[in-house]
C-alpha positions in Angstrom: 11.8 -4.4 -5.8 10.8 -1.6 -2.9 12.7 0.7 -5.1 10.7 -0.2 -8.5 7.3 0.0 -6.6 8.0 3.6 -5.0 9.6 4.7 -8.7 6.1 4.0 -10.1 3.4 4.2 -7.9 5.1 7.2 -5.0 4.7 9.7 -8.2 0.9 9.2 -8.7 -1.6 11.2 -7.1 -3.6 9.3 -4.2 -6.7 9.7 -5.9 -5.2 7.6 -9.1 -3.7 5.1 -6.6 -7.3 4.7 -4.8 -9.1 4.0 -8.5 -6.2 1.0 -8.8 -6.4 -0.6 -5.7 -10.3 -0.7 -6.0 -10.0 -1.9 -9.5 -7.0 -4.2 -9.5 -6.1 -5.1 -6.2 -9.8 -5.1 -4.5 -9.2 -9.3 -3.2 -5.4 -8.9 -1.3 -4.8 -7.3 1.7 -1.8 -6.3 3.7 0.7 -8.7 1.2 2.5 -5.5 -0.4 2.0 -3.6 2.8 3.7 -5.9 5.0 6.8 -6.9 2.8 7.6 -3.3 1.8 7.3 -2.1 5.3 9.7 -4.9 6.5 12.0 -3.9 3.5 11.7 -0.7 5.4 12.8 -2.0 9.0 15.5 -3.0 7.3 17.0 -0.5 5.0 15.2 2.5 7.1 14.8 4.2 3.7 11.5 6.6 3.8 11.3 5.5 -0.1 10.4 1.9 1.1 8.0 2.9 3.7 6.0 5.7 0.9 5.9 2.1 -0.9 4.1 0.6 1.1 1.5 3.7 2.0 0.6 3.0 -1.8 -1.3 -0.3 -0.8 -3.2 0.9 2.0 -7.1 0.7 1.3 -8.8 3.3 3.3 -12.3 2.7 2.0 -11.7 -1.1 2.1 -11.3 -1.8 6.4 -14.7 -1.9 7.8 -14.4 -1.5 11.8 -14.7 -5.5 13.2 -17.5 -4.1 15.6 -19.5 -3.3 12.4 -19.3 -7.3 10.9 -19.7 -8.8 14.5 
């Protein structure tokens, strides 16, 4: 699976992978993240750890300071 997810989303720009996650995958955090880089611990293939740099949100973590 780590190999089907880098194969299809590590040859999109960031900008095109920024409009999906805000689009599609706005509600989930850290699910893809987490799994692909434990595929990565695992395997220690840099494809499996580009994975799961697809499903970071950068405009999506608010600092906690800023809800408390």
């Amino acid at each position: 699976m780590g190999d089907w997810v880098h194969s299809r989303l590590g040859r999109l720009p960031k900008a095109q992978v920024e409009r999906m996650w805000s689009i599609y995958i706005a509600g989930e955090y850290g699910g893809m993240n987490e799994v692909l880089a434990d595929l990565y611990a695992l395997t220690g293939r840099e494809e499996h750890l580009a994975a799961a740099r697809c499903f970071d949100c950068e405009d999506g973590r608010v600092p906690l300071r800023a809800v408390a």
